[in-house]
C-alpha positions in Angstrom: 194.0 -31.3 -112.9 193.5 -35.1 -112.4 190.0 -34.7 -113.6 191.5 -33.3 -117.0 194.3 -35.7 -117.2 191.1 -38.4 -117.1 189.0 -37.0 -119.2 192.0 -36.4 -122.1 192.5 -40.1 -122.1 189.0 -41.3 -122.2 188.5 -38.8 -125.7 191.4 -40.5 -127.1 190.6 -43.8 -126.6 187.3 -43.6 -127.9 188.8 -41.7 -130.7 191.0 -44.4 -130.8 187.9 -47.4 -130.7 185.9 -45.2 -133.4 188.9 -45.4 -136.2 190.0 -49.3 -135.6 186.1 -50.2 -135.5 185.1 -52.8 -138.1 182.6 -52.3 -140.7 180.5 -55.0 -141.5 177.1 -55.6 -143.1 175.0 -57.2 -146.0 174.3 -56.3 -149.5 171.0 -58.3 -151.0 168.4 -57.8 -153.8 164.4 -56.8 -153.5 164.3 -61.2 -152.7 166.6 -60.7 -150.2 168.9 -62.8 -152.0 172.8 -62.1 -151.2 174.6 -60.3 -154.2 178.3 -61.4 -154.6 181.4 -59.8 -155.7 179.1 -55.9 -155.1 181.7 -53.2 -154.5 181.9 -51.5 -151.4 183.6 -48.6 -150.5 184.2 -46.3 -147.9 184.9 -41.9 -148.1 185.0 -39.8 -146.1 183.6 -36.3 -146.3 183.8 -33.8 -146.9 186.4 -34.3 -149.7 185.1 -38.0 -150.7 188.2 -39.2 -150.5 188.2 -43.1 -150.7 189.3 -45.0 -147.4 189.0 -48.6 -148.1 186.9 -50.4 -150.2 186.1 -54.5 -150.3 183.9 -56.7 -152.3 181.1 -58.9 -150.9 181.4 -62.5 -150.3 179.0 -65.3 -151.3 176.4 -64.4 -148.5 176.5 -61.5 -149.6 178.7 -59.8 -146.5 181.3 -58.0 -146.1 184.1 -55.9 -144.3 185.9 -53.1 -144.0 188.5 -51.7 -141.3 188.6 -48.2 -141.3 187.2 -45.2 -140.2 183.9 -45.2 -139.2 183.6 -41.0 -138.0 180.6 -39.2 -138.2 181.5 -38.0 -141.9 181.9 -40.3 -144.0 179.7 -43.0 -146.1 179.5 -46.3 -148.2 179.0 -46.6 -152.0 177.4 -49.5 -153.2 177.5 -51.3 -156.8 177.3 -53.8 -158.8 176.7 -54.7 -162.4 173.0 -54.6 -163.4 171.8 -52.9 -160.5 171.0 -49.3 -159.0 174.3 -47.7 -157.0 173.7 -47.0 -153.6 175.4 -44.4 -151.6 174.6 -44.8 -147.5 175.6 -43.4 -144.2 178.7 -45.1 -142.8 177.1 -47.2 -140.0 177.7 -51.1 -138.8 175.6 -53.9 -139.5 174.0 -52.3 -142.2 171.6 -54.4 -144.4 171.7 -52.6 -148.3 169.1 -53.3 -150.8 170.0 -52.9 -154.3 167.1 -52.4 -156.9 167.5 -53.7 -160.5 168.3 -51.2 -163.4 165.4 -49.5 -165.0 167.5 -48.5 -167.8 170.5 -50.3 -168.2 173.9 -49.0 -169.0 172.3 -45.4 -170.9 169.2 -45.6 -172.6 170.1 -49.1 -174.0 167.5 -52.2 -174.2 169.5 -55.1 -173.0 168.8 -58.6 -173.2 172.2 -59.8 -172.3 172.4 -61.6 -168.8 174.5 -60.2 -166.1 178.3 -60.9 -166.3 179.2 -64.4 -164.8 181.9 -63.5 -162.2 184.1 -66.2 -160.8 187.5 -67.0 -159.1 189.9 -68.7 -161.1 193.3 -69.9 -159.7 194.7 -66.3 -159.4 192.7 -64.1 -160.5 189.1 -62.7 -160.4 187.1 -63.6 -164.2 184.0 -61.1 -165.5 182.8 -62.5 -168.4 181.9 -59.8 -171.4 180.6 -61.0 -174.0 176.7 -62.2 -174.1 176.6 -60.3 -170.6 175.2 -56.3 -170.1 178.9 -55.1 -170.1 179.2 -55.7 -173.6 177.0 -52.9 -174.3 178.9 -50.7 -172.2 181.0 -48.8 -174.5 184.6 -49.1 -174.2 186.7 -50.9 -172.3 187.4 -47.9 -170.0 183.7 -48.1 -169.1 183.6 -51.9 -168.5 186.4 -51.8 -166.0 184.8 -49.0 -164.1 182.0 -51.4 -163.7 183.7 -54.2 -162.1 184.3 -55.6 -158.7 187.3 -54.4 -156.7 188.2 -51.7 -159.3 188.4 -48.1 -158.7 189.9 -45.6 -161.2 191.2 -41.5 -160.5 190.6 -38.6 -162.8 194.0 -39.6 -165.0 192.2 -42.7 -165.9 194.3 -45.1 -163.9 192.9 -48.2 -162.4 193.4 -49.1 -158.6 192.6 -53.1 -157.1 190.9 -51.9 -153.6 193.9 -53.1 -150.6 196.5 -53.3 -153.4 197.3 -50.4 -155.4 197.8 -49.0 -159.1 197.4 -52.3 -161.5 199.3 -52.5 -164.5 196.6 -53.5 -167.6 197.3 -55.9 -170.2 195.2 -56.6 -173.6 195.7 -59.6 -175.2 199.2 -59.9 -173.1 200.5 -56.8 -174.1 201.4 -54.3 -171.9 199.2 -50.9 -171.9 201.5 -48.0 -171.9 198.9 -45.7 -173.1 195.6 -45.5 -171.1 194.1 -43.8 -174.3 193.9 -47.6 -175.4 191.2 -48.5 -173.3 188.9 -45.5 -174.7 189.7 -47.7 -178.0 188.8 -50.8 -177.1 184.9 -51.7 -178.0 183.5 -53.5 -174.8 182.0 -55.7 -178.2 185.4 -57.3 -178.7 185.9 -58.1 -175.3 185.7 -61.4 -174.5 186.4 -61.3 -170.4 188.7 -59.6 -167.8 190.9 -61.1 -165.1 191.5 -59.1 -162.2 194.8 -60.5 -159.8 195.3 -59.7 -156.7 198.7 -61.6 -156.0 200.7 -61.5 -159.3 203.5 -63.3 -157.8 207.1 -64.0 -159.5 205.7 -63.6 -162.7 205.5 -60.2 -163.0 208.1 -57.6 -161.6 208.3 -57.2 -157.7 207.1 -53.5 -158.1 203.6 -54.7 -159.6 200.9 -55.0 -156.9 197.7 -55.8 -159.0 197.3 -56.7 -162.5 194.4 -56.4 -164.6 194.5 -59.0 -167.5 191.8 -58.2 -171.0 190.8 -60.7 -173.1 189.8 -60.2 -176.4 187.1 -62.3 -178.6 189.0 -64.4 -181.0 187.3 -63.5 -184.5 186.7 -66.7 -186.3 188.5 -67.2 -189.9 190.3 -64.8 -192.2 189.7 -61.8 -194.1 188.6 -58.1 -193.9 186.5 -55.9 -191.5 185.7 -52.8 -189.8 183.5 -50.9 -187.6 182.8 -47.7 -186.8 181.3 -46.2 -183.4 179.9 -42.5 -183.0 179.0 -41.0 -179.4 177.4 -37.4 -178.5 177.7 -36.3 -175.0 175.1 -33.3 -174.7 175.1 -31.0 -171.1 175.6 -27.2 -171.2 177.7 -28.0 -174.0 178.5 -30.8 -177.1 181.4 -33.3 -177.0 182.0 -35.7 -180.3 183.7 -38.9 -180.5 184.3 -40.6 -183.7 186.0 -44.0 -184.2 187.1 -46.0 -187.0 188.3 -49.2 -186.6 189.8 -51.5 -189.5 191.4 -54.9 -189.2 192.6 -57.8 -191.6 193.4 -61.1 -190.9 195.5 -64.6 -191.8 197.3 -68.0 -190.4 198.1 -65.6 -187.4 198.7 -62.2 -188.6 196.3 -59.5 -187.5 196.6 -55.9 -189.2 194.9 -53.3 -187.8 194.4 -49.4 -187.7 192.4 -47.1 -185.8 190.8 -43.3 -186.6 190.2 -41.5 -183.6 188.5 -38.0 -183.8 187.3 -35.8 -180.2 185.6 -32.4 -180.3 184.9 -30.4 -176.6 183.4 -27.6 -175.7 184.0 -25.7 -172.1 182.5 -23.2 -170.0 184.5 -22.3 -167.0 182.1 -19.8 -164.8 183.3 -18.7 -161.6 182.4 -15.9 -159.2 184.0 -14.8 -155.5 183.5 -12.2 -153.3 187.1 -11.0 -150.9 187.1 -9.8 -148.0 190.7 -8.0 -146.4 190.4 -6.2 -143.2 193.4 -4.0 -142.4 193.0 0.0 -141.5 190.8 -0.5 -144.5 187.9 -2.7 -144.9 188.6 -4.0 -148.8 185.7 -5.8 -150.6 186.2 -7.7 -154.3 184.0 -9.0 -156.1 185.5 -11.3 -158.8 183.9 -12.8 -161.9 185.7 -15.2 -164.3 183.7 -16.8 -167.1 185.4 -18.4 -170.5 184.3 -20.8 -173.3 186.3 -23.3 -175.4 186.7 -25.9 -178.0 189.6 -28.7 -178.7 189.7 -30.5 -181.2 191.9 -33.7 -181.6 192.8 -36.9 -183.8 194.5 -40.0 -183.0 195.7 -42.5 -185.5 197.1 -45.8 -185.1 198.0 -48.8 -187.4 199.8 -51.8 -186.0 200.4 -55.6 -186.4 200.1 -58.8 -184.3 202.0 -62.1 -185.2 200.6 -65.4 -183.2 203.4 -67.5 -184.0 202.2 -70.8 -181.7 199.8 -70.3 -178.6 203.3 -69.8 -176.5 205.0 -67.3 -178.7 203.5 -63.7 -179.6 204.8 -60.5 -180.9 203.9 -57.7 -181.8 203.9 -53.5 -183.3 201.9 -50.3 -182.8 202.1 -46.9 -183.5 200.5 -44.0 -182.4 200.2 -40.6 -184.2 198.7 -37.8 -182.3 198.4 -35.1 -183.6 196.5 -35.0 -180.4 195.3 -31.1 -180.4 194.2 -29.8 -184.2 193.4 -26.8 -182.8 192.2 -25.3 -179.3 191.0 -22.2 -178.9 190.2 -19.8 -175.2 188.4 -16.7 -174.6 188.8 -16.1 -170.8 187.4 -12.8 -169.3 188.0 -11.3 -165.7 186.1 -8.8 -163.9 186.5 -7.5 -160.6 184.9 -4.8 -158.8 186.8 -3.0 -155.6 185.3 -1.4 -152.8 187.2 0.5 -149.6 184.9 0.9 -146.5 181.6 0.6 -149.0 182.9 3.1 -151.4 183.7 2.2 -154.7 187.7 2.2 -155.6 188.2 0.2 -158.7 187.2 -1.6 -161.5 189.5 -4.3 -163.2 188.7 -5.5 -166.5 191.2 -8.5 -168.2 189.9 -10.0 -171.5 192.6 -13.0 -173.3 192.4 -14.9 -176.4 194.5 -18.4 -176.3 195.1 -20.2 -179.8 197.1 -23.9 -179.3 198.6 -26.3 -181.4 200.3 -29.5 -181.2 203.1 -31.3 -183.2 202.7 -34.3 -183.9 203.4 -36.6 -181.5 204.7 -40.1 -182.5 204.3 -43.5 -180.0 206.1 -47.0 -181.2 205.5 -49.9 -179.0 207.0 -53.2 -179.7 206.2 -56.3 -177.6 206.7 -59.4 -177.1 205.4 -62.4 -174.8 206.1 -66.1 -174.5 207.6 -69.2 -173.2 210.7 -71.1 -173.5 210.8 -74.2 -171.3 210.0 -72.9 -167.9 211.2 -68.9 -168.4 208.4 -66.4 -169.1 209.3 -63.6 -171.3 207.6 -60.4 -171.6 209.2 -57.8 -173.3 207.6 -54.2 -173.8 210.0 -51.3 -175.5 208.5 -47.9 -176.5 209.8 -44.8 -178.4 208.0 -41.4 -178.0 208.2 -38.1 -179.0 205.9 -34.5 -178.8 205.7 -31.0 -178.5 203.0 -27.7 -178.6 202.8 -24.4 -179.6 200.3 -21.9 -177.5 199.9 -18.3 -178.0 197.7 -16.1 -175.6 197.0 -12.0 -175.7 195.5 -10.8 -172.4 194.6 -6.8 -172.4 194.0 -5.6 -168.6 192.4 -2.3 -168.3 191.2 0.0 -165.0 188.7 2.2 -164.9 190.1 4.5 -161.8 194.1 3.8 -162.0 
């Protein structure tokens, strides 16, 4: 009994010593030259779910306190270069090779994005740099140091939390906006750590993007068209129109999405009771949603201290989708066949429209900050589905 007593506390304690044991190591170029500011982060498996996650310093090092079990592993990246992913292992020494095609299928000439501290905050430069060919905003934040985003599209500052996103001091309220934003017009993006007393007490990260000013007044407009091609086509196609004078910026955006779907699934049950019951199940359906987003808005500089500004959203966000879902499934008792189950649907959804008004505003008045977000919002769908179930035996 004493021999088991002994023998339980030495397994926990080096359980204990595996999960409080620190991760360190380097991250360096084919030179050898330290990389700074590369993301590391640390999952476990199976799940790849994300532990912890730090950025390297300016030798290139860095680390993490977490766990360190026998399943999990570090993903390495950075801007410009190859991602990495590695066994989990300390002192580790990772070499990341330059881009042989960067950012897609792109030729760029731009030079990696300076990346600096300044006063509170983390600054990537955009513009001139390899992230200005990126695409959207969404895809240049994904790219940058100490950022990590979930499948809703919400951005997370590795030890902190959620971040709240600002463009041009206005608070983001619809994550939609960052798919709108050309990585083009992006001038840089500060990434803070500490907000402090200027922001709300609830706010643990903030992520700060900076447009490029456009230079005199006037009219213009650009469009951008993507194709995504796998097993099956997606379409995006934007429109983007502005004007501009002594301060006033009008603009309005056309936003159109086509995607298709194939959902292919198949499992075999097994249910042992006086019976040995075997199913086979089979589910396999195709799609395709269309959208359009449309939004038209205005921006008044007033002084460099004092802005304010309108935007609404009209969404008639699902023109038309359409299902066609079947479901098979075969049943056997003790080997012998029993059933067969046969369900074949239709689904056909529309969507009001759905109407978004933010008003802002943001500035200063002696030594009081204001910043002032108030939105108004409003939706609603219609879906219709038939499903017809037939058995062959019952």
């Amino acid at each position: 009994m004493k021999r088991f007593y002994l023998l339980l506390i030495g397994t926990l304690a080096t359980a204990c010593a595996t999960y409080a044991q620190q991760l360190t190591g380097r991250v360096v170029d084919t030179q050898n030259q330290p990389i700074e500011f590369a993301n590391v982060a640390l999952y476990t498996l199976p799940d790849s779910s994300l532990v912890t996650g730090t950025i390297t310093d300016a030798r290139g090092a860095f680390t993490l306190e977490g766990s360190t079990a026998k399943r999990a592993f570090l993903k390495i990246s950075f801007v410009g270069y190859e991602t990495r992913t590695i066994e989990a292992r300390p002192g580790v020494t990772v070499t990341l090779n330059p881009e042989s095609t960067q950012l897609g299928e792109v030729t760029v000439k731009a030079q990696r994005p300076a990346i600096r501290l300044k006063n509170d905050a983390l600054v990537a430069s955009v513009q001139g740099s390899v992230l200005s060919q990126a695409g959207t905003a969404n895809d240049v934040l994904k790219r940058l140091p100490s950022l990590t985003s979930d499948n809703k599209g919400n951005f997370s500052v590795f030890g902190k939390g959620e971040a709240k996103i600002y463009i041009n001091r206005r608070e983001v309220r619809d994550l939609s906006e960052l798919d709108q934003l050309n990585s083009a017009d992006i001038r840089d993006v500060e990434i803070v750590r500490s907000p402090g007393a200027r922001y709300d007490a609830s706010v643990k990260a903030v992520i700060r993007i900076n447009t490029v000013r456009r230079a005199g007044d006037g009219f213009g407009f650009d469009a951008r068209s993507s194709w995504y091609q796998g097993e099956t086509t997606d379409l995006r196609e934007q429109l983007n129109v502005n004007w501009r004078r002594n301060g006033w910026d009008v603009f309005g955006t056309v936003l159109y999405g086509r995607g298709e779907y194939i959902q292919d699934s198949h499992i075999t049950q097994l249910t042992r009771l006086d019976t040995l019951w075997r199913q086979e199940n089979q589910l396999y359906g195709t799609g395709v949603d269309q959208w359009v987003r449309i939004t038209a808005g205005t921006n008044w500089e007033i002084s460099p201290k004092h802005y304010v500004g309108l935007r609404y959203t009209l969404s008639p966000s699902m023109l038309s989708g359409t299902g066609h879902p079947t479901f098979n499934s075969i049943v056997h008792a003790n080997g012998a066949f029993y059933d067969e189950w046969k369900n074949r649907g239709e689904r056909r959804e529309t969507s009001d429209p759905s109407h978004r008004l933010n008003a802002y505003y943001n500035g200063k008045v002696g030594s009081l900050g204001i910043d002032f977000n108030a939105d108004y919002y409003t939706s609603g769908n219609t879906s219709r589905s038939h499903t017809e179930e037939t058995s062959r035996m019952q």
